[in-house]
Structures are given as C-alpha cells and as structure tokens.
C-alpha positions in Angstrom: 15.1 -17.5 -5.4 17.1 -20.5 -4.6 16.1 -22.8 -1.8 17.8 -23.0 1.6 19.7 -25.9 2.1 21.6 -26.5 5.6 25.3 -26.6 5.6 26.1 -30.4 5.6 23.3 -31.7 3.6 24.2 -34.5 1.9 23.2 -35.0 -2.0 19.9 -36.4 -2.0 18.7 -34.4 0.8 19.7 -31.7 -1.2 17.7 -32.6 -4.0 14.6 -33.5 -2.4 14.5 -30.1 -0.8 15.5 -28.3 -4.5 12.6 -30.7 -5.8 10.1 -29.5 -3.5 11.3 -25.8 -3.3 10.2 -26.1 -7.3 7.1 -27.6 -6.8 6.0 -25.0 -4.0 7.2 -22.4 -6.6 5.1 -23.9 -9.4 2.0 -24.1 -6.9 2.3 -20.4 -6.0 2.7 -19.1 -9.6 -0.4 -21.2 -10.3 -2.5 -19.7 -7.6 -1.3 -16.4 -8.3 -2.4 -17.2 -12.1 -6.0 -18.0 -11.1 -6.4 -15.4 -8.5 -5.6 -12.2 -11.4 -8.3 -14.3 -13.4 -10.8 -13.0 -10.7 -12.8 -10.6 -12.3 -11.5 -7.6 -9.9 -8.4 -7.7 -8.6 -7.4 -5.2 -5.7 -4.4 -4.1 -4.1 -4.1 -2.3 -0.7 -0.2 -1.2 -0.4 1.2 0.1 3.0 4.7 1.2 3.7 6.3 -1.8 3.7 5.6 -1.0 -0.2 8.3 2.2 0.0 11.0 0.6 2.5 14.1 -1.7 1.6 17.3 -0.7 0.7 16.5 -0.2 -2.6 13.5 2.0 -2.5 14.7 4.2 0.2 11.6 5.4 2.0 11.3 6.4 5.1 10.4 4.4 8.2 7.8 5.8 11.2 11.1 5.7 13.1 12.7 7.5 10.7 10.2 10.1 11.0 10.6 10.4 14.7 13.9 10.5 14.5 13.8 13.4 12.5 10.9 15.0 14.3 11.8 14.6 18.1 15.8 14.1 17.6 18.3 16.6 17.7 21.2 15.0 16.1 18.8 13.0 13.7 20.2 10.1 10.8 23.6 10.0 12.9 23.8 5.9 12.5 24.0 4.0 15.7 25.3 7.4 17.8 22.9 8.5 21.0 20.3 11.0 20.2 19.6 13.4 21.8 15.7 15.0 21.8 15.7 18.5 21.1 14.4 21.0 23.3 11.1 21.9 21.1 10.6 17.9 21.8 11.4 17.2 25.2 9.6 20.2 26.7 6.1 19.0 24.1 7.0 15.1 25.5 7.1 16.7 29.4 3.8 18.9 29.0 1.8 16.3 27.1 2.9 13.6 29.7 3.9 11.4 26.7 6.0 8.1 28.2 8.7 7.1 25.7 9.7 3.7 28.0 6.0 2.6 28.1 5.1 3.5 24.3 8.4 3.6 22.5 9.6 6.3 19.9 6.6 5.9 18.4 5.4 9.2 16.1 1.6 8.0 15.6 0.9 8.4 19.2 3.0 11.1 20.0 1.6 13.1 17.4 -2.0 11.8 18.5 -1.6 12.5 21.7 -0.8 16.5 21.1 -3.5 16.6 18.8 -5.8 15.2 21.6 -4.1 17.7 24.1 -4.9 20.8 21.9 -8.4 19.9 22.2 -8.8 20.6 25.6 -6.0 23.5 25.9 -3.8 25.7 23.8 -0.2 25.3 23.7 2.1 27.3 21.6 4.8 24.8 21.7 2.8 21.6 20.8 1.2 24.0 17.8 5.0 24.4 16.7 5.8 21.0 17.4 2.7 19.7 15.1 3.7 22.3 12.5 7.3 21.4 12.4 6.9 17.7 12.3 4.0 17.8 9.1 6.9 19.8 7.9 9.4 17.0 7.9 7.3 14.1 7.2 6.3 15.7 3.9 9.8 16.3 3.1 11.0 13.0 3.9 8.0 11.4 2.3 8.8 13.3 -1.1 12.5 13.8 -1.7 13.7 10.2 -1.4 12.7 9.3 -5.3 15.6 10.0 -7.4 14.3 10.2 -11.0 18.1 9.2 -12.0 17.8 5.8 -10.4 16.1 3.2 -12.4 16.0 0.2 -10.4 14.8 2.3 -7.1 11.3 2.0 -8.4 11.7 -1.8 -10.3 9.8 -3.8 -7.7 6.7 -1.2 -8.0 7.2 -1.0 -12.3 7.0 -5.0 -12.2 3.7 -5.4 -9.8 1.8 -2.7 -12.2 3.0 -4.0 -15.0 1.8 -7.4 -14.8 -1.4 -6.2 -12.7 -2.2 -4.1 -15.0 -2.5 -6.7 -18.4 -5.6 -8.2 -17.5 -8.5 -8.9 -19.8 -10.1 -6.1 -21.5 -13.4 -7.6 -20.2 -12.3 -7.4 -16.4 -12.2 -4.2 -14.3 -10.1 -2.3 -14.1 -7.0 -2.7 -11.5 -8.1 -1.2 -7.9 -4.7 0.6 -6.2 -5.5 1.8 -2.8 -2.6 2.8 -0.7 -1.8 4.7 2.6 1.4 6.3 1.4 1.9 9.4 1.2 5.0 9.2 -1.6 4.8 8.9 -5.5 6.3 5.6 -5.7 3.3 4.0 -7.6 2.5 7.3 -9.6 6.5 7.4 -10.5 7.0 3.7 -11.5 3.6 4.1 -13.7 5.5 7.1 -15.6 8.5 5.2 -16.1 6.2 2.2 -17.6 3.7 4.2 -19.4 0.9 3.1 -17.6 -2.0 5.7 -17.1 -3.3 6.5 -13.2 -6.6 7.2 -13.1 -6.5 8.7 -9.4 -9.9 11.3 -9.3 -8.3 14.2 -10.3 -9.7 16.5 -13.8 -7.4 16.5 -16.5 -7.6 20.6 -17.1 -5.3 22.8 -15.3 -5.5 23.1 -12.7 -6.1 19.4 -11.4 -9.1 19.2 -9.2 -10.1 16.4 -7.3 -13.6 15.3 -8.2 -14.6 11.6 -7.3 -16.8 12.0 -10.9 -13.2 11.1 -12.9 -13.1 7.7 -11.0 -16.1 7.0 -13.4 -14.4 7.3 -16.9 -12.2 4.9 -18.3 -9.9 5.4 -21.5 -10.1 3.8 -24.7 -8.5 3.0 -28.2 -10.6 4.1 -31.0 -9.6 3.3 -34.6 -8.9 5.7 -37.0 -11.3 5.0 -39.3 -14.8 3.6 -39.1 -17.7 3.6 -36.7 -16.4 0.7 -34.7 -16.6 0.8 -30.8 -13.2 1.7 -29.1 -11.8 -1.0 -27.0 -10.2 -0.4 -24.0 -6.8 0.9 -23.5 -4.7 -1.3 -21.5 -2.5 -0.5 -18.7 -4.8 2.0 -17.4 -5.2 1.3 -13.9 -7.0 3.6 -10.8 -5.4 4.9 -7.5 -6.5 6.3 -4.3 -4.2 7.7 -1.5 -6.2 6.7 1.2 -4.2 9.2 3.3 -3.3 12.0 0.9 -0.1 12.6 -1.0 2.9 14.8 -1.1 1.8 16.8 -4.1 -2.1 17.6 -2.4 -3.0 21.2 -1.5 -6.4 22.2 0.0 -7.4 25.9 -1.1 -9.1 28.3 0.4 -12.2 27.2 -0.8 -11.5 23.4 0.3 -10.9 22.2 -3.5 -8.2 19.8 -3.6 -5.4 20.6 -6.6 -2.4 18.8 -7.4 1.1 20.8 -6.8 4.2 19.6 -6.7 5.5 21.0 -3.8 2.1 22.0 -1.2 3.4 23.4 2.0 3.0 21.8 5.4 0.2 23.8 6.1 -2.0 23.5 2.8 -1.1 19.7 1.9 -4.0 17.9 1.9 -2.4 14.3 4.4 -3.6 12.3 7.2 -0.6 12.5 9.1 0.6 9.9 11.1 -1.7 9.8 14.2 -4.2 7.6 16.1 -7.0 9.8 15.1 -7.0 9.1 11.5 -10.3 6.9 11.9 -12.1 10.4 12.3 -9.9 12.7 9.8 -11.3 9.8 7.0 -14.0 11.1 7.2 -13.7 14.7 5.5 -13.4 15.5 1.9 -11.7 13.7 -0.2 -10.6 11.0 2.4 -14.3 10.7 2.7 -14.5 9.5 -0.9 -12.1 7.6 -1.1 -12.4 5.4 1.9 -16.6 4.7 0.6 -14.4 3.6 -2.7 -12.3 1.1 -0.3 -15.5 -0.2 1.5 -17.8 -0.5 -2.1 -14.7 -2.7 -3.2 -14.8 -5.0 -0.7 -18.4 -6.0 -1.0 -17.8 -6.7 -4.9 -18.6 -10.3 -5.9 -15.3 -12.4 -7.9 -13.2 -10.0 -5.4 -9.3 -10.5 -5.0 -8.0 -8.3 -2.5 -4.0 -8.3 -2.2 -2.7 -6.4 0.9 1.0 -5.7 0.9 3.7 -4.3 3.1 0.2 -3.2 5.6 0.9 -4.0 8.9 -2.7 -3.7 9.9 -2.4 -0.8 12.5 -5.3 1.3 10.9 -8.4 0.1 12.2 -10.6 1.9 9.5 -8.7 0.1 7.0 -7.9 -3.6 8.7 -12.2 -3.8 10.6 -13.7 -3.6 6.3 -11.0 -6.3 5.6 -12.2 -8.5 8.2 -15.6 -7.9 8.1 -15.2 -8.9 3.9 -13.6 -11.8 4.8 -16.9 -13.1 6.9 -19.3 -11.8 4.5 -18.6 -11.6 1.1 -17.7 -15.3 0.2 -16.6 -14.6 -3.0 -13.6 -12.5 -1.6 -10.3 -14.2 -2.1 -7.9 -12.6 0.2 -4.0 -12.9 -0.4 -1.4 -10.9 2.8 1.9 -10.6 1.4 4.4 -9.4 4.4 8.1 -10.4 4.5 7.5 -11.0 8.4 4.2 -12.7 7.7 5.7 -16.3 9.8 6.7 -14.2 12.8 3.6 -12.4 13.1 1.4 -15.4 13.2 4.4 -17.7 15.5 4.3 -14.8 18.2 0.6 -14.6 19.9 2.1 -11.8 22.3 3.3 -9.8 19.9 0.6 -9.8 16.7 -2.4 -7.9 16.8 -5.6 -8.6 16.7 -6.2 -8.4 12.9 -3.5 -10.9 12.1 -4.2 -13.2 14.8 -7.9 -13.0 13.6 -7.0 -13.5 9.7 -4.4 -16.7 10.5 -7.2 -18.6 12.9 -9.3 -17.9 9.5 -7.0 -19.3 7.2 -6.6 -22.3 9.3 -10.0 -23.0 9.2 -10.1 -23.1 5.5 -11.4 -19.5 4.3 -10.5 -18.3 1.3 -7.2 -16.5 3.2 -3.3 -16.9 1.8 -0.3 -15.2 3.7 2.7 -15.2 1.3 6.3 -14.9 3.9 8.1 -12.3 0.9 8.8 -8.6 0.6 7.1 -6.6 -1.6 9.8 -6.6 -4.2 10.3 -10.9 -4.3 6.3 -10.9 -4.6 6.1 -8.5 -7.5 9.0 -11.0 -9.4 6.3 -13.9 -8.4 3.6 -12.3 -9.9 2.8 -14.6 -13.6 3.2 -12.2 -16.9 -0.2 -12.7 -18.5 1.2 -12.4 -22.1 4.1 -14.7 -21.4 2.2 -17.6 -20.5 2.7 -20.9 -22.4 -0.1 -22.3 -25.1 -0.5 -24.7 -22.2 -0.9 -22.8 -19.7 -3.3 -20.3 -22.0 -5.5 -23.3 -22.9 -5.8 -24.3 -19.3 -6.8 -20.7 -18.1 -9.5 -20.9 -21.1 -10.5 -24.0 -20.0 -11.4 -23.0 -16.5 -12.9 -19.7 -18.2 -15.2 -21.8 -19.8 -16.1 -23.9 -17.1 -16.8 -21.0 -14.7 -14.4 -21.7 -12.3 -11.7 -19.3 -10.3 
C-alpha cells in the first residue's frame, strides 16, 4: 500500500514521509512476526470479515432492508415498509427515529413482546425475516469467483503454517456464512469445526479433541502433524445447521428457516448462548482466553455482543500473558469520537494507552490478511532472528 502524500509536497517531504511509511511497515510486519510465534494464536472474526465490495456479504442494514422494506435493494430510491412490517413496528411500539433501522432490536424487541402475549403477525414477521437472513447469509458465495474469497484464503493460509509444536489455529466467528469454510476448500486446508466425520455429520464437542496427522508409510515412527489443519466454531450457528427432532445438530446444505440451528440477530443472544451447541462453543471461547502465551486477533467485530466483548476485557485484566491485536478499518474514528464508541472500545484504547499488551491496526480485513508475514517465506535472517528469540524465551 503506498503512502499518502498531500498534493503539493515538495521532494524531500515526499521522501521523508515514503521513508517512514517503510519503516512503520517493517515494524508492523515484525510485530505481526512475533505475535504468530505465541504459542496459541486466536482469531475472533465478525462481519466486517464478509463485507467489502469484493466479498459481497450482507450488512445488518441490508438485512432490514430486506426484512421490513417493501421495495428492498432499490439503490438510493425511498422505501417503503411493507404492511407485515409497519403493522409489527405499530403493535410492538418499536421507534425507528429514536433506534434507527436497526434489525437486532427490532427483532429483539418482538421476541421480548411474544413473551408476554401472542401475536400472529409478529410470529409471521419473526418467521419471515429468519427466512431472509438465512438466504442472504448463504447465497452471496459464488463458487465461480475466485478472488471473492482471496482476503479469507490468504489470512488461513499464513495462520495456519505455524510450528508443528504450537496449537493448533483457534477460528471463532459470529457469521453465520461459509466464507472461512469456503476459502479453506479452495486452499486445502482442513476445518476441524465439532462435527463427526460419518454421515450424517453430528455435532459433538468430543471431535474438537482430535487432531490429524501424517503417518509414514512404512515403519513404526510417530506421525507428525498435518499442517494446515486448523479449528472453527460459529459462535452463532451457520447457514448449513439443522436441529432435529431429537435436538442433534447435523450439517445440511440448505436447513429451513425453521430447523437451522442460528442465533439470529437480536439483543437476546447473551441468553440463546447458552443452549446446545452455542453452549459449547462459547465455554471453548472463554477456556481460550484464560490460556497462558495467548494471541487473540479480533477482526471486522464491532464489539456489540456483550457475551463476546465482557471475556475479552476481562482477559485483558487478568491473563497477562494475553497479547491482544483489534484490526478494524474504522479503528481511528472509533477511538477519536468518545460520543459515538462504546464502552468496549473506549475501555480497550484507555488500556492501550496505558501500556497493556493491546494493538489496534486502522485496516480492513482484506489489507490486514496481505500484512500478515508468510512463515515459509521468511529470510535466513529473519529465520535465525526468530530462532534466536525461541531460544532465549522471549515473545
């Protein structure tokens, strides 16, 4: 990425910025370097992860669009809420000027309305809108496309060739799409995400547990293990869950709105994490956080989901061996605005300040991945340097 220079800039101004646009670039690779030395390295991945031009995934105002509008994805035309919508919004009491077109709380507030009475048209309204968030969360990947998933190939590709001694790469993520399980097919990686491998695929947290590895062919000598094996877990479910009659948890590629196993958009999803398999899963997320030698890389999360941003935090002040690295392509306007950022990130910057072990990178998701040093392609330099600090037990 080249460096911003101001129209006008005169030669050596122009240099000395190019010069230390270089160095900053050298300093981040070389952090990055040491931090994928850590002996576990995690990733949490929000949506930010599955938007861009390139990508293609939906936004949560997408999603209302498409749920509340009745002229949905017409550009910059009016829309126009359909009738389903405006009479749920009206019985509900649901303010659109004081909490914006916002589908977590409007599909959080009708779920907290059916609890106290039933309504046949909030019951449809909930029905259609799973409907069309599982739809839009599934059919944006187009397998003909290969550079819609090249950002997501390149991050598990280098994440994923770490040292056969280290564990194994930790993907936690709240999307619902296939974008990480895609790009892993395309690279021939292997996802270990808790599910059996008979047919049909049943999620059991047991599977978490094994590993793969390379045996010879001949001899008695102890298989290695096989790299670019990594583990995943969809903190909120995926587009190709279905929950059975019996509550087991197969894979299917196309579950319908009423069987798919999601924690749809809503303000109650601290409580629906706790229920098979989100239950599993999210004790995976908090055991991670307490490991010792930890790096924990958060990208494209906007910390909105308290049961996921309160364990970060908490990490952060208790486990001092937690090295914590934000990547968000907003990440300077967050911190500059102390109206408009949350508690979480206003928290986390007045940490980093004060000289914890917290980095915010200012990149999107695709720029980052690019940034992120290829293990194998390093230089004998740089290979005797990482050795060196190996040996001397540093970071």
């Amino acid at each position: 990425m080249k460096p911003d220079v101001p129209p006008g800039t005169d030669k050596v101004e122009e240099d000395k910025i190019k010069a230390a646009a270089k160095t900053a670039e050298e300093e981040l690779k070389n952090f990055l370097l040491s931090s994928l030395q850590m002996q576990h390295v995690v990733v949490l991945a929000g949506s930010g992860t599955s938007l861009g031009p390139i990508t293609k995934g939906p936004s949560m105002w997408t999603l209302w669009d498409y749920c509340v509008n009745a002229n949905p994805g017409t550009g910059d035309a009016p829309r126009t809420i359909s009738p389903l919508a405006e009479r749920v919004i009206t019985e509900i009491g649901y303010d659109i000027a004081a909490e914006k077109e916002n589908i977590e709380a409007l599909l959080s507030r009708c779920e907290a309305y059916l609890q106290v009475r039933n309504n046949a048209d909030v019951t449809a309204f909930i029905t259609a809108s799973k409907k069309v968030i599982l739809e839009k969360c599934s059919e944006f990947i187009d397998p003909a496309d290969a550079n819609q998933l090249a950002a997501h190939r390149t991050f598990l590709h280098r994440l994923s060739r770490r040292r056969a001694r280290d564990s194994r790469l930790k993907l936690f993520t709240t999307n619902y799409d296939l974008c990480f399980e895609a790009a892993a097919g395309r690279q021939g990686l292997v996802v270990l995400d808790g599910f059996s491998f008979t047919q049909p695929r049943q999620f059991d947290p047991r599977f978490f547990l094994y590993d793969i590895v390379s045996r010879p062919t001949t001899g008695d000598k102890v298989g290695t293990p096989l790299e670019g094996v990594f583990h995943i877990y969809k903190l909120h479910g995926s587009v190709n869950w279905s929950r059975k009659s019996d509550n087991e948890i197969n894979l299917e590629p196309k579950p319908t709105s009423d069987s798919a196993c999601l924690i749809y958009p809503a303000k109650g999803k601290y409580q629906q994490s706790y229920v098979q398999p989100h239950l599993e899963l999210v004790s995976q997320y908090f055991s991670v956080l307490r490991e010792p030698n930890t790096c924990l890389i958060v990208a494209g999360f906007g910390f909105n989901d308290d049961h996921l941003s309160e364990p970060i935090l908490a990490a952060v002040r208790t486990n001092p061996h937690l090295r914590l690295i934000i990547v968000n392509p907003s990440a300077d306007d967050l911190t500059a605005r102390p109206k408009e950022k949350n508690k979480y990130w206003e928290t986390l910057f007045s940490l980093a300040k004060q000289g914890e072990d917290v980095w915010l990178i200012n990149a999107n998701f695709g720029d980052f991945a690019e940034r992120i040093p290829d293990l194998r392609s390093l230089t004998p330099a740089q290979r005797l340097t990482r050795d060196i600090k190996l040996l001397a037990g540093t970071k």
